[in-house]
N, C-alpha and C positions, 0 to 999 in steps of 0.2 A: 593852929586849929586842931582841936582833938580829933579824934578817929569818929567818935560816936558822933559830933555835931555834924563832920563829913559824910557821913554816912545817913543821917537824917536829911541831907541836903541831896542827897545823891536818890533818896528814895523821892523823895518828892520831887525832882525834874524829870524820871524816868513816870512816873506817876500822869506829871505835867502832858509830855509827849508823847504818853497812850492816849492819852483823852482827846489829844488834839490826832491823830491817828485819825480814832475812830468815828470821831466827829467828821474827819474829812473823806472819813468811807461814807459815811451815812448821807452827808449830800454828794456824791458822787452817784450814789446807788439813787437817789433823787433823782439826777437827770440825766438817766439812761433813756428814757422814755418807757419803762413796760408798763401793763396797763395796770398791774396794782398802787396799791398808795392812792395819792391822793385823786381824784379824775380830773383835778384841773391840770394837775404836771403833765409839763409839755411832751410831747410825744417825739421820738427820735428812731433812728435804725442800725442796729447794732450788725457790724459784719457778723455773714452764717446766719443772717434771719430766715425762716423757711415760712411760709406765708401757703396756709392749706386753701388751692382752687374750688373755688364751690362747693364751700364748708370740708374739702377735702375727699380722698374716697372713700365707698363702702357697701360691701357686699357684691365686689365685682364696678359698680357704677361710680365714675370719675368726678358728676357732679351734680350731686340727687339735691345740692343747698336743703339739704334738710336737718331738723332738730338733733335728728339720731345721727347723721353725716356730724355736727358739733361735738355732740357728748362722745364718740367713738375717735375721733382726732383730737379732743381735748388731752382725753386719757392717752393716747400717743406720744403728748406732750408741747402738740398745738397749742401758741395762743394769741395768734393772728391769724384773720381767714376772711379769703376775700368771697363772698357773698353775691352772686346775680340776682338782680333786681327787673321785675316785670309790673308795671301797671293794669290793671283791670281796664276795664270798657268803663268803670266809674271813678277809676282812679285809683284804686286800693293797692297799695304795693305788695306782692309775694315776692316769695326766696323763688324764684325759678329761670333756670335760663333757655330764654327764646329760643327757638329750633328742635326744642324735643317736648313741644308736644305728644307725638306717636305715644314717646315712653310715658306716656301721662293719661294717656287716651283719654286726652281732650279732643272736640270735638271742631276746633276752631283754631286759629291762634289766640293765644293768651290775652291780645289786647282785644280784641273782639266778644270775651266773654265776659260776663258778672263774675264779680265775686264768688255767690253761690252757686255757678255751674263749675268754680275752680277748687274752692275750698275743700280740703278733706279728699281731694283725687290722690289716688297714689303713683308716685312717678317710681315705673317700673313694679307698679303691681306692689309696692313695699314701704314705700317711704312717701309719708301726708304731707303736699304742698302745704303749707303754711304762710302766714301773713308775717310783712315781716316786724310788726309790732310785736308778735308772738316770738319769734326768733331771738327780737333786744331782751324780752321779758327773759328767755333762758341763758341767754349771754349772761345777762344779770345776775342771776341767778348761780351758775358757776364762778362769775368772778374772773380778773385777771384777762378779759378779751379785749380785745380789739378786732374792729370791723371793718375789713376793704372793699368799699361800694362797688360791685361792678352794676354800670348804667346802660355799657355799649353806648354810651353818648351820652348826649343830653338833650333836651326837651321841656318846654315851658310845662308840659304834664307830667313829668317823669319828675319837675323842680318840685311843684308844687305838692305832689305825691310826699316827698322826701324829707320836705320843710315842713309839712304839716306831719308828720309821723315820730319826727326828730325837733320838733318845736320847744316841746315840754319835758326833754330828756338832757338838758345839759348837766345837770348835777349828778346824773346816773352813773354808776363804774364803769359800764361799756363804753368805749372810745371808738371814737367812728372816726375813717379817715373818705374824702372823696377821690375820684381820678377823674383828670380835665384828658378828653381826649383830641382835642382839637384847639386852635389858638383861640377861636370865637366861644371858646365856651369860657375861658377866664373871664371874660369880661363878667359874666353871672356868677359860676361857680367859686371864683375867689370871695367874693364880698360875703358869699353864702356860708360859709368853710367858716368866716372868722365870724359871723352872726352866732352861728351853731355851735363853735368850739372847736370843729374837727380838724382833722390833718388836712392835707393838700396832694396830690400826688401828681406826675404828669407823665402819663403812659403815651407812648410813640405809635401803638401798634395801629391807628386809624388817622397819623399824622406825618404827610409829604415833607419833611424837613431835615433838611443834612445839620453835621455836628455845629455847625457856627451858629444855624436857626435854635438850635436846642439850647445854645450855649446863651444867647441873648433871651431867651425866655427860662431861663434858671435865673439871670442874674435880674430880670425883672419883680418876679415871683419869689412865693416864699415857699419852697416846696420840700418836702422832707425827701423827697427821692425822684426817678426818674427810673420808669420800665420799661422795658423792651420787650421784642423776642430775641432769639437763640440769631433770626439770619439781619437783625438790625443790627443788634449788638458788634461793638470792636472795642478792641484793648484803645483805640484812641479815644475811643468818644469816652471810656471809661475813666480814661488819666484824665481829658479835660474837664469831665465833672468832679472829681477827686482833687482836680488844682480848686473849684470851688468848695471845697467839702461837703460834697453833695455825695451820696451814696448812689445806686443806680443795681437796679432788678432785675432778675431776667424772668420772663414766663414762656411758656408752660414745663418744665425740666423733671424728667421723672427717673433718671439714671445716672448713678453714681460717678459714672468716667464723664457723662456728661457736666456735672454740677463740679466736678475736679478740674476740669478743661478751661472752664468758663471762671470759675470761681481764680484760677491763676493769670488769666488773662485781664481778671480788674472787677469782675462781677461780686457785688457784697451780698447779696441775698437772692433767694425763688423762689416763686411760685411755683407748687406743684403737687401735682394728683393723689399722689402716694408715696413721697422718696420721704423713709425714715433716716437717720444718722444711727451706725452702727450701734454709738456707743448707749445711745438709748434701746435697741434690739439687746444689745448684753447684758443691760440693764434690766431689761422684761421681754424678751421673746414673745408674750401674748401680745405685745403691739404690731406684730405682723401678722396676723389671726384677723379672724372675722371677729369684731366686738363680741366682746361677751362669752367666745371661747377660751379654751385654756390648751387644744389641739387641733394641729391643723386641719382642715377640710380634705375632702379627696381631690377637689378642684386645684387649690394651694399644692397638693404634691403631685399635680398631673405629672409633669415630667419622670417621675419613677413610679406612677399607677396606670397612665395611659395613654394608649395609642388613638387618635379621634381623626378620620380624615377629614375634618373641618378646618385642624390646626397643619401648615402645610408644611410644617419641621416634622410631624410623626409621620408623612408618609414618602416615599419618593416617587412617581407618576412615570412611564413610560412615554416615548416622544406621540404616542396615537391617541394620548389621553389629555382632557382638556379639563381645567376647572371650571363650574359654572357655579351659578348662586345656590343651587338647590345641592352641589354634591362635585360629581364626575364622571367626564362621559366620555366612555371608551370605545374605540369603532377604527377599525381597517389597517388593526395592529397584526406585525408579522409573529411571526412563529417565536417562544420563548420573550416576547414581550409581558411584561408584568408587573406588577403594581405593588409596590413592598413597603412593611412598614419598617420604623427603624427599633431595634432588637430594643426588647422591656425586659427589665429579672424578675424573675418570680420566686417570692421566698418560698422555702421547705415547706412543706404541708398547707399551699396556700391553692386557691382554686383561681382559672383563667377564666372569664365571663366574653363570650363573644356577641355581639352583635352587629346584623347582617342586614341591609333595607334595599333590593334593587328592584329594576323595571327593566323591560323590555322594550324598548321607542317603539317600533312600529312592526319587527316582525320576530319569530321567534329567536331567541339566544342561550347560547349555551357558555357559562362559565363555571372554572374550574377556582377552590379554595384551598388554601393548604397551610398549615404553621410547621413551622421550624426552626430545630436550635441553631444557637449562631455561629457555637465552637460545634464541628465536627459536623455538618447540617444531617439532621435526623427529624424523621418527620415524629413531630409527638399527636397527630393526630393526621390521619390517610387522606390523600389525595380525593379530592372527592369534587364530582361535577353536579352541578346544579341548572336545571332545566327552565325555562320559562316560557310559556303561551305570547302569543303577541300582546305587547300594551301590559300585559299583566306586571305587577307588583305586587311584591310574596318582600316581610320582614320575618326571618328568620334569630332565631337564641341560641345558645347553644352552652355549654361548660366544656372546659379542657381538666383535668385530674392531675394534678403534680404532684405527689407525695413528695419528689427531694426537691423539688425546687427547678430550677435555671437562671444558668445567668446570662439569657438573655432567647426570647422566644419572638422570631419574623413570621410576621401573617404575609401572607403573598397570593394576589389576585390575577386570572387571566382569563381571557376569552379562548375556546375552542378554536374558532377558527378567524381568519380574517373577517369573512362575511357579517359576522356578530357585532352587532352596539349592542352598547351597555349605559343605563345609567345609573350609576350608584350613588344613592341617597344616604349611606350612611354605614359606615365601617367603622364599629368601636371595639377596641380590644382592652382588657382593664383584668388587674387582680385587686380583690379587697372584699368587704363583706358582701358586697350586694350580690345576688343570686337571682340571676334571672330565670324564670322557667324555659324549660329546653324544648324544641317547638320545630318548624318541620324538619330540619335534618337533623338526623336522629345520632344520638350521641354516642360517641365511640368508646368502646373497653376501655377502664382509668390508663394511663400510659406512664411511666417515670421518665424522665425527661434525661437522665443519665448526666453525664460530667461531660 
């Protein structure tokens, strides 16, 4: 055989076995199950799926199920998200989940109003309840989603709500998956699932059954997964779904040593509020930002902007001090008892903002404020006592001056004498731009805070 004929022979099997390759990537990448391609390809779960809780979070709230909670964990890199569902007093389903009303300032529960008393309300003052026909409409629209019903159960009006909303959408890109939370709900839920199109799931978290119950209701069902939470969950129940090749979830997981822990112990995927993957943060940093920024908040850098006695790591509380709802209330504390916060740095030419909110319970009090450095303690602004009438409540402002800086400046609180309560409403210490005006205790010559 000549060189040349061999070599035209040699080009065309290598030729042959690219094409059959790539051919066998291409249905491979077919039936992964993600939601692009076609909407009829079957739907599956890939270990490391991360599945964003009530459209995921944002703006501080874990689970606003709102339009902007989608477009903002889209862009994160979400593209499964499981969704709470609420029926109307007429049936209408919204994105919203039961129990937070308040944040809604609805006036009712959700299932007790109209449509038109819910529509258009903003949960948490910012984000519009929405129907969730409106919701598939944006899924749509974005492309590439999938949809994890949460029902909190089921219900002949919660069915019917769902099936009429999802009737005329089987051709749509959006893929919708259900969850049976109970054995009496397959009975309806399954026949419904394969009516509709959608997936199947079977969540534990409102179902009394140990591993062998779970295991006979895998192998009845056709279920793409099985979820738990963090204290159902075991590495057994895991292998035994895994010997069916059944995957198995965990919710609600928002921390990384958590999702390492679990995820080695047998867990393929989770749910949860806000946990990104590094390598997507390295990828785009603005994905841990509030949407639509491109720098952090003050809020996002509290831990190197500010001290709040709200949060109970910035402060540490003497034994005569008590936390309550409104703050902290201090009373029948000895001598050198005091309330400290833990050390902030303050960069070079940066300005310290204090603010001061207390009251008097019932007779008059006397307490003493003070900041000071960490290394070498130096007060960068004078000891200074503060008076109050009885019952009275006085919010005091104030500025501290650093031209060099500190690395690291303690606010520290006391009462004068035993006899004194106190209760303090609110003690914030913070450096950054905001400026508040300086208000009754009068502010002290700038001071350097020295080395």
């Amino acid at each position: 055989m000549s060189k040349k004929l061999l070599g035209r022979r040699l080009l065309a099997f290598f030729t042959l076995f690219a094409c059959c390759v790539t051919s066998a990537c291409k249905r491979e990448d077919r039936s992964t199950g993600s939601a692009s391609g076609t909407p009829n390809a079957p739907l599956s779960i890939k270990r490391g799926l991360l599945i964003a809780s009530g459209l995921g979070g944002i703006g501080g709230f874990p689970h606003s199920n709102s339009v902007e909670a989608l477009r903002c964990n889209y862009h994160r890199g979400f593209r499964w998200f499981e969704v709470d569902l609420a029926p109307t007093a007429e049936g209408e389903l919204v994105c919203f989940h039961k129990g937070d009303e308040k944040l809604a300032r609805l006036s009712d529960r959700i299932w007790n109003l109209r449509i038109a008393d819910v529509e258009g309300k903003k949960f948490g003052d910012r984000f519009p309840i929405v129907r969730f026909s409106r919701l598939l409409d944006e899924a749509d629209r974005v492309g590439d989603v999938v949809l994890v019903l949460d029902t909190e159960g089921r219900s002949k009006k919660m069915e019917e709500a769902v099936s009429r909303t999802l009737g005329n959408r089987l051709k749509r890109p959006t893929r919708v998956i259900f969850q049976a939370y109970r054995e009496n709900d397959l009975e309806r839920i399954a026949p419904l699932s394969k009516e509709l199109g959608a997936g199947l799931l079977l969540n534990l978290s409102q179902m009394d059954a140990d591993d062998a119950k779970v295991d006979e209701l895998v192998k009845k069902n056709s279920f793409l997964g099985v979820v738990t939470n963090a204290e159902r969950f075991t590495p057994w129940l895991a292998e035994r779904l895994h010997a069916s090749q059944l995957p198995i979830l965990v919710q609600t997981i928002n921390e990384h040593r958590d999702i390492v822990n679990l995820a080695r112990a047998g867990a393929d995927g989770f749910y949860t509020d806000r946990y990104v993957p590094y390598d997507t943060i390295a990828t785009d940093p603005t994905v841990v930002m509030d949407c639509g920024e491109t720098k952090p908040s003050r809020a996002e850098l509290h831990t190197w902007t500010e001290r709040d006695l709200k949060y109970q790591a910035d402060y540490r509380l003497p034994g005569c001090a008590k936390r309550k709802s409104g703050g902290v209330e201090l009373g029948d504390c000895e001598e050198g008892a005091m309330l400290r916060s833990t050390p902030l740095a303050v960069p070079a030419a940066q300005m310290l903002h204090v603010e001061v909110e207390a009251e008097a319970i019932d007779t008059a009090v006397s307490f003493w404020l003070e900041f000071v450095q960490k290394k070498e303690p130096k007060a960068v602004r004078p000891h200074e006592v503060i008076s109050l009438k009885p019952k009275e409540r006085r919010a005091l402002k104030f500025d501290i001056h650093l031209p060099q800086g500190s690395p690291g400046i303690e606010a520290r609180l006391g009462l004068l004498s035993k006899k004194d309560f106190l209760a303090l409403h609110r003690l914030v210490v913070f450096q950054g731009e905001k400026d508040p005006d300086a208000s009754a205790i009068s502010p002290s010559e700038p001071r350097d805070a020295g080395d």
